[in-house]
Biopython code that builds the backbone (N, CA, C, O; Angstrom):
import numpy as np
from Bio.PDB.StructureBuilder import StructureBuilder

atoms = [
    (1, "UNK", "N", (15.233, -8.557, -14.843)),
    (1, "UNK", "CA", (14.785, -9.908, -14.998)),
    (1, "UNK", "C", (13.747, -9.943, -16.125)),
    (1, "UNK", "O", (12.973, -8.989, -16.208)),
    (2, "UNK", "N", (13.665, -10.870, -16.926)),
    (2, "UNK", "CA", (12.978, -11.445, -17.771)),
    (2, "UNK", "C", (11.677, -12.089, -17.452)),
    (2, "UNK", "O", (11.584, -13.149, -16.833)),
    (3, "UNK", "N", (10.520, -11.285, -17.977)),
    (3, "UNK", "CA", (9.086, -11.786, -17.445)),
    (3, "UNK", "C", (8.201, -12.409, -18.727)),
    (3, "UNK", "O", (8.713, -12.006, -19.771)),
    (4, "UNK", "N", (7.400, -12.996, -18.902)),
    (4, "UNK", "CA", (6.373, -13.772, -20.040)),
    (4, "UNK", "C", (5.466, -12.265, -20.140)),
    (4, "UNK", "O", (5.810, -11.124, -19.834)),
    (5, "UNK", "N", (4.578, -12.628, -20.526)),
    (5, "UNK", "CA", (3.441, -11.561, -20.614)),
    (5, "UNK", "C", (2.088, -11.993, -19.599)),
    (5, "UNK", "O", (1.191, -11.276, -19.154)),
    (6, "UNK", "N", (2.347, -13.495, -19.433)),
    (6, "UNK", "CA", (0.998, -13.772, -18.744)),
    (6, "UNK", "C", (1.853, -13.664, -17.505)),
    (6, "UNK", "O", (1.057, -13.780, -16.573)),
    (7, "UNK", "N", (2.969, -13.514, -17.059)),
    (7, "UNK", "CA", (3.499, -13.291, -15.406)),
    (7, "UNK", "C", (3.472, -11.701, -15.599)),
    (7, "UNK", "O", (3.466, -11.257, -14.451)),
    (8, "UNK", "N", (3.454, -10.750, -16.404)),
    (8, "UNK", "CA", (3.375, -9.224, -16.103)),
    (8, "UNK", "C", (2.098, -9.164, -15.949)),
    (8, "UNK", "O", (1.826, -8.299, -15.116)),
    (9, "UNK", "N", (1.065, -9.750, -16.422)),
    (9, "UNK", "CA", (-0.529, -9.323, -16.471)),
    (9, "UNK", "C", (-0.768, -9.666, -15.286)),
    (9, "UNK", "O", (-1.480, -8.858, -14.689)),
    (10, "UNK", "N", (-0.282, -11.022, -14.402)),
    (10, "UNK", "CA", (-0.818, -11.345, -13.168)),
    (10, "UNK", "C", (-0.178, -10.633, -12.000)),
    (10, "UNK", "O", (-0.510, -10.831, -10.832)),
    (11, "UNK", "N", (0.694, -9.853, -12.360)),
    (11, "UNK", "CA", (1.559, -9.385, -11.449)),
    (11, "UNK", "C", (0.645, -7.757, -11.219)),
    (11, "UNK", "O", (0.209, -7.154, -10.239)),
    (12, "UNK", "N", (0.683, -7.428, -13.215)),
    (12, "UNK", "CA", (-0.266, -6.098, -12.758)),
    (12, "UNK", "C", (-2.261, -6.720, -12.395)),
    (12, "UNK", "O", (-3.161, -5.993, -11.974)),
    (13, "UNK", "N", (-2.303, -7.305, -12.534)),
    (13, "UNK", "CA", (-3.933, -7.804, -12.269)),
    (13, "UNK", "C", (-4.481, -7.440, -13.397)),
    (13, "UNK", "O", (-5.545, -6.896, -13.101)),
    (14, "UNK", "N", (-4.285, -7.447, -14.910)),
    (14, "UNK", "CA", (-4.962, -7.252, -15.351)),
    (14, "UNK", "C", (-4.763, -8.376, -16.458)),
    (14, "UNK", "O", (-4.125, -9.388, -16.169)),
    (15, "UNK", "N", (-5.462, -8.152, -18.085)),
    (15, "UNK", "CA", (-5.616, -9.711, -18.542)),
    (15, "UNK", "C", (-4.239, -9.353, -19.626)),
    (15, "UNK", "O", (-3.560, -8.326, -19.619)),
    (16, "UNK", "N", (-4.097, -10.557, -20.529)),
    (16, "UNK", "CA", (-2.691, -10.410, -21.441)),
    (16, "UNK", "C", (-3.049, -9.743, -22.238)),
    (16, "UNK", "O", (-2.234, -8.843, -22.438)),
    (17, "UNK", "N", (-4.019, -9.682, -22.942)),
    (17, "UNK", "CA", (-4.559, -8.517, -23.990)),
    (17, "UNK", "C", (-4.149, -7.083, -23.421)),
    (17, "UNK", "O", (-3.193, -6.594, -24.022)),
    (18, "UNK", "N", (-4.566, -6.468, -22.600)),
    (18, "UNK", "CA", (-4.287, -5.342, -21.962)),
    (18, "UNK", "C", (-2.582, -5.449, -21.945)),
    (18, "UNK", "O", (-1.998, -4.366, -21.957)),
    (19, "UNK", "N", (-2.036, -6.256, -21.927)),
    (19, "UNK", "CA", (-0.286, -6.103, -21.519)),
    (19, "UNK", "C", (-0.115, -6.063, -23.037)),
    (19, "UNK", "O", (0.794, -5.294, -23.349)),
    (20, "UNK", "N", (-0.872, -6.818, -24.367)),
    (20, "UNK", "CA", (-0.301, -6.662, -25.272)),
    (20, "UNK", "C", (-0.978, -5.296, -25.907)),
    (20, "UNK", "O", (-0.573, -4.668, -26.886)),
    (21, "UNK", "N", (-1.972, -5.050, -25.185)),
    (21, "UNK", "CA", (-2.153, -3.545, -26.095)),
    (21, "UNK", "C", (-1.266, -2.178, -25.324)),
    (21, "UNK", "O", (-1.283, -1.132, -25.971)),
    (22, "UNK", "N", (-0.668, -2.171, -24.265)),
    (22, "UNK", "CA", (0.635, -1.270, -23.730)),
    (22, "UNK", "C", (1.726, -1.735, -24.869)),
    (22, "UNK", "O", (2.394, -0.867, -25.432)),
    (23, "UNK", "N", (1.899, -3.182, -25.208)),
    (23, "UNK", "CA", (3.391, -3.121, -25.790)),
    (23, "UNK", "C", (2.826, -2.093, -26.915)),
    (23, "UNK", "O", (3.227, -0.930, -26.950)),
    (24, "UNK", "N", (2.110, -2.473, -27.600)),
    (24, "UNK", "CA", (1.071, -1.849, -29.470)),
    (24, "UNK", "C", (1.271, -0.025, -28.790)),
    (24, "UNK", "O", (1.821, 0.802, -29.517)),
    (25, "UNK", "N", (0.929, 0.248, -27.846)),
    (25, "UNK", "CA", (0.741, 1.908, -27.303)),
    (25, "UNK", "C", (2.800, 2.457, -26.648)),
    (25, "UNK", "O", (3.200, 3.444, -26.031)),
    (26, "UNK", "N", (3.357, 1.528, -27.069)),
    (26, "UNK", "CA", (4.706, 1.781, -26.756)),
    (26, "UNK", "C", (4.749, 2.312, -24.776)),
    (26, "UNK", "O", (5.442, 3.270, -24.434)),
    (27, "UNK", "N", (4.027, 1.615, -23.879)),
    (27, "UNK", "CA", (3.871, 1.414, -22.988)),
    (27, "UNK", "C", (4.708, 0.745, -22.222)),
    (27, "UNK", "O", (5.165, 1.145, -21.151)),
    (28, "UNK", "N", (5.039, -0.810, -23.020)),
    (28, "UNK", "CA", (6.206, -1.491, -22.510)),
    (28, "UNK", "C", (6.842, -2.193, -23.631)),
    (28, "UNK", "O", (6.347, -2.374, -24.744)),
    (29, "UNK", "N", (7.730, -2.480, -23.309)),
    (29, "UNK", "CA", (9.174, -2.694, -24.486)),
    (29, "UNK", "C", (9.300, -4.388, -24.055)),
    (29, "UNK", "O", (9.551, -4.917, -22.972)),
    (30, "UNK", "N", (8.979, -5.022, -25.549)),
    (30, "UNK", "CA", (8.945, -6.536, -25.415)),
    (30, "UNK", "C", (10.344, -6.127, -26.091)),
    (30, "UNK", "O", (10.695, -5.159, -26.765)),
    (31, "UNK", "N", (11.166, -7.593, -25.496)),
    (31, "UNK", "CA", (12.879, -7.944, -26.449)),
    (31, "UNK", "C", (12.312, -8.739, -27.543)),
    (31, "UNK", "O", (11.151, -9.144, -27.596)),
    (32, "UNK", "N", (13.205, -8.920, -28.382)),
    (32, "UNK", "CA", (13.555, -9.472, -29.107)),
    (32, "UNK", "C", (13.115, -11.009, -29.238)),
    (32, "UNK", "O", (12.998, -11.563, -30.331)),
    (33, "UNK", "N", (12.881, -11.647, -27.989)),
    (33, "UNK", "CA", (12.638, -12.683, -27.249)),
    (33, "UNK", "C", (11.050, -12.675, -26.768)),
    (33, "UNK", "O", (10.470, -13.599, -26.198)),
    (34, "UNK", "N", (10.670, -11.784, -27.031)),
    (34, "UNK", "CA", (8.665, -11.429, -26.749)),
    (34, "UNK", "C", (9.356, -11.094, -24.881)),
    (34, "UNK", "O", (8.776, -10.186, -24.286)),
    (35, "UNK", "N", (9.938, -11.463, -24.494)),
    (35, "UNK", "CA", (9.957, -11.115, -22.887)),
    (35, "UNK", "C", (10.208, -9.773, -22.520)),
    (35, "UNK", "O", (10.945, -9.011, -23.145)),
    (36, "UNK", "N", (9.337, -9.400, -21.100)),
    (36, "UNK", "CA", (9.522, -8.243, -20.904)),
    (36, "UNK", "C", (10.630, -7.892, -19.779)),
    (36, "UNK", "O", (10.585, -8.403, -18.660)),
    (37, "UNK", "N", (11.451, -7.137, -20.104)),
    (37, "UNK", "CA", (12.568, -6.555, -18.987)),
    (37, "UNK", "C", (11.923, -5.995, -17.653)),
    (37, "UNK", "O", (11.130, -5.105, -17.960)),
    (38, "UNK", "N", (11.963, -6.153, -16.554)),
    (38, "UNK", "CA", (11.070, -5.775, -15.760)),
    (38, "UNK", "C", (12.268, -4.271, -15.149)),
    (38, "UNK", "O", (11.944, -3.403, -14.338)),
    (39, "UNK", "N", (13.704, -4.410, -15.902)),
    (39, "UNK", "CA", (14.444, -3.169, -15.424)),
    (39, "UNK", "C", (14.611, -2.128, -16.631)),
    (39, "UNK", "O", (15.431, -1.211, -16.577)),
    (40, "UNK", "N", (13.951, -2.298, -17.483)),
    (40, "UNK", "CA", (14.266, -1.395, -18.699)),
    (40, "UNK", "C", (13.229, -0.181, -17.974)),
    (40, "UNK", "O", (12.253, -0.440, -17.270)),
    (41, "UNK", "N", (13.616, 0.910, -18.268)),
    (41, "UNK", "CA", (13.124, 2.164, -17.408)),
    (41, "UNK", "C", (11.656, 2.390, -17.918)),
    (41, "UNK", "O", (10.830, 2.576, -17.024)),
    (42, "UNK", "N", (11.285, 2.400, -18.966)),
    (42, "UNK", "CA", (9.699, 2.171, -19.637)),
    (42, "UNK", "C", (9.048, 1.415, -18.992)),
    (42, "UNK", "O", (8.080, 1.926, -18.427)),
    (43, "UNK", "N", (9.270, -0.060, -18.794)),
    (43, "UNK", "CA", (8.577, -1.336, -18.704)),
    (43, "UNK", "C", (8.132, -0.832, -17.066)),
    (43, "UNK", "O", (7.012, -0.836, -16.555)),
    (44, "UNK", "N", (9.523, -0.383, -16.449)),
    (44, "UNK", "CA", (9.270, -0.188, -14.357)),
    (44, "UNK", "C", (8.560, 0.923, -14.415)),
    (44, "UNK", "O", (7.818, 1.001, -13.436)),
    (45, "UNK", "N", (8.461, 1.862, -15.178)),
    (45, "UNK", "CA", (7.422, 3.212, -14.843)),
    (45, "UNK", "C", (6.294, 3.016, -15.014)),
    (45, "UNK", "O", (5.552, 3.701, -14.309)),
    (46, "UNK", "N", (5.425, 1.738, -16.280)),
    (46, "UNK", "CA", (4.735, 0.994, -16.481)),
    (46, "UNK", "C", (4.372, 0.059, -14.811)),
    (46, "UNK", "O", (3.472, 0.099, -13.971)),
    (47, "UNK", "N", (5.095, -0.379, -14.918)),
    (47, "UNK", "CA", (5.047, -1.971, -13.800)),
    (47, "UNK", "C", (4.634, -0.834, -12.800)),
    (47, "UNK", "O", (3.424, -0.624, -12.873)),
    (48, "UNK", "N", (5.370, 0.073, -11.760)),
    (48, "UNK", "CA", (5.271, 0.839, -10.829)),
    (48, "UNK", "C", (4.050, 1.519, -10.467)),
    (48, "UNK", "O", (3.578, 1.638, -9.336)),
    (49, "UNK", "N", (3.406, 2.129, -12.019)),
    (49, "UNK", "CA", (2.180, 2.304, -12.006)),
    (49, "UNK", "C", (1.189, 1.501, -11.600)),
    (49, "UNK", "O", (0.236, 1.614, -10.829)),
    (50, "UNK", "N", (1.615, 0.685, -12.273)),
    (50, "UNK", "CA", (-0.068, -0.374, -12.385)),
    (50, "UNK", "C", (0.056, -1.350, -10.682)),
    (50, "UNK", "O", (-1.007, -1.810, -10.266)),
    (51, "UNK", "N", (1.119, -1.548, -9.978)),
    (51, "UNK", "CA", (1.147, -2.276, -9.007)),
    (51, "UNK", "C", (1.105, -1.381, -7.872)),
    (51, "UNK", "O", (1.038, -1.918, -6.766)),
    (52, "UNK", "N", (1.137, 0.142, -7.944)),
    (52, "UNK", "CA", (0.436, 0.619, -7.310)),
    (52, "UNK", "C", (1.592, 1.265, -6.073)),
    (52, "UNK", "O", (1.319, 1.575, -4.913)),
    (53, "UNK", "N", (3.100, 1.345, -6.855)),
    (53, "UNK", "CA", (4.119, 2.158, -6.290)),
    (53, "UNK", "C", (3.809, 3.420, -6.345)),
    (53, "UNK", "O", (3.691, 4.135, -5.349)),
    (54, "UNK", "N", (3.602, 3.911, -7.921)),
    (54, "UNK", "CA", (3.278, 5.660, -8.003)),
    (54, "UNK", "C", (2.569, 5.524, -7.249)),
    (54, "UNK", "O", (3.182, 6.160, -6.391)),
    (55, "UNK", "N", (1.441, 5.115, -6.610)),
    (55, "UNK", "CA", (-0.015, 5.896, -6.516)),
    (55, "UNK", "C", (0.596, 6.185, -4.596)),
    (55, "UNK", "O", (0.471, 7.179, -3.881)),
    (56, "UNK", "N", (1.355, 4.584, -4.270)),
    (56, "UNK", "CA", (1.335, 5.061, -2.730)),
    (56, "UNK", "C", (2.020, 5.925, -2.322)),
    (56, "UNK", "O", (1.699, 6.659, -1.387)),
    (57, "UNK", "N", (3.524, 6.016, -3.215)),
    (57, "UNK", "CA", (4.485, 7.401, -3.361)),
    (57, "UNK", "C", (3.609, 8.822, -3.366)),
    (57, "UNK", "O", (3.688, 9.668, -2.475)),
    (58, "UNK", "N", (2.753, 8.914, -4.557)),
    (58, "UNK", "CA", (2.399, 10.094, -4.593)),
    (58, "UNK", "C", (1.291, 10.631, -3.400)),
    (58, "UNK", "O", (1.179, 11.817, -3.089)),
    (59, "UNK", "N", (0.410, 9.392, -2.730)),
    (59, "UNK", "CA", (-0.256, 9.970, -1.688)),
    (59, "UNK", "C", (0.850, 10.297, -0.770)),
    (59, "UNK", "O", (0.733, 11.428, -0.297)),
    (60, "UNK", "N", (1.792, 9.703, -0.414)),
    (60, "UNK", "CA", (2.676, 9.893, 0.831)),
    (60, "UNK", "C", (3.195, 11.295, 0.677)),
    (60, "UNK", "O", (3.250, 12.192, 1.517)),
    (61, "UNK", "N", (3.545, 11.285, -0.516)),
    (61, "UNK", "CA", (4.165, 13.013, -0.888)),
    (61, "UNK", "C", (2.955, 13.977, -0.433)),
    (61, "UNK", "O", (3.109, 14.983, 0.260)),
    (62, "UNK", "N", (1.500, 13.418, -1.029)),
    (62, "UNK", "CA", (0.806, 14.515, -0.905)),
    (62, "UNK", "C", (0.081, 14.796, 0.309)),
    (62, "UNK", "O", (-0.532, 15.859, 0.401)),
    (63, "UNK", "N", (0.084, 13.772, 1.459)),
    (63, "UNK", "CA", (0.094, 13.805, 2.705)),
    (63, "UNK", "C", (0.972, 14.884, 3.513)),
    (63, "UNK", "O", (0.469, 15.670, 4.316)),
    (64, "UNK", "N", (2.202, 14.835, 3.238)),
    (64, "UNK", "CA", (3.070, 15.461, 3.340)),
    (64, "UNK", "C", (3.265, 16.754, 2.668)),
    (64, "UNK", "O", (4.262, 17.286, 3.156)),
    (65, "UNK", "N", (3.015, 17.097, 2.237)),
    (65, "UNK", "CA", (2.934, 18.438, 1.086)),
    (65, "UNK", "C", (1.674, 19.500, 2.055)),
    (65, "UNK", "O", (1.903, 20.692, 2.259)),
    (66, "UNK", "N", (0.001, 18.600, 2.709)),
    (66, "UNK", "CA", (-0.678, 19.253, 2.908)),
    (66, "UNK", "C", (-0.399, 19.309, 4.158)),
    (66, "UNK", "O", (-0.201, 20.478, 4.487)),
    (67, "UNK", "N", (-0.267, 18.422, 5.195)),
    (67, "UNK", "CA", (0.189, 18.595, 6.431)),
    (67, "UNK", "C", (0.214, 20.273, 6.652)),
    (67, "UNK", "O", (0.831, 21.120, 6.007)),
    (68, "UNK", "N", (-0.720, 20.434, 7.845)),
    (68, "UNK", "CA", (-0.783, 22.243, 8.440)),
    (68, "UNK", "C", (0.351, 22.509, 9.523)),
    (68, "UNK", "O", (0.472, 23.624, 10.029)),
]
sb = StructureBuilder()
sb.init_structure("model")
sb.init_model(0)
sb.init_chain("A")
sb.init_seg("    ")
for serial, (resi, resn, name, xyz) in enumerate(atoms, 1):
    if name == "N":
        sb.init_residue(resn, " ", resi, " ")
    sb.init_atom(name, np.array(xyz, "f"), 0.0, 1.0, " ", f" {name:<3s}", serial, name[0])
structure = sb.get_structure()
């Protein structure tokens, strides 16, 4: 799906400047159209990060990993 930049910034909580300095750091991939793909594999490893998928994935793993 097709997102603006001010619906990715509010989605990640942060401001549009910050979403336009990821596109400038090749972070996330604007089309052609300035819109961002929210399924292009860059943009979701991006998105996943910042909304806070990696972080609960990786505690759950590492919960699991230390478990005695």
């Amino acid at each position: 799906m097709l997102h603006s930049l001010a619906d990715i910034a509010q989605v990640c909580h942060v401001s549009k400047p910050a979403i336009t300095q990821a596109v400038k750091r090749g972070l996330i991939i604007r089309g052609a159209d300035g819109k961002i793909d929210d399924t292009d594999p860059v943009n979701a490893l991006y998105l996943g990060g910042k909304t806070g998928a990696v972080k609960k994935a990786a505690a759950a793993w590492q919960a699991k990993t230390w478990k005695a």
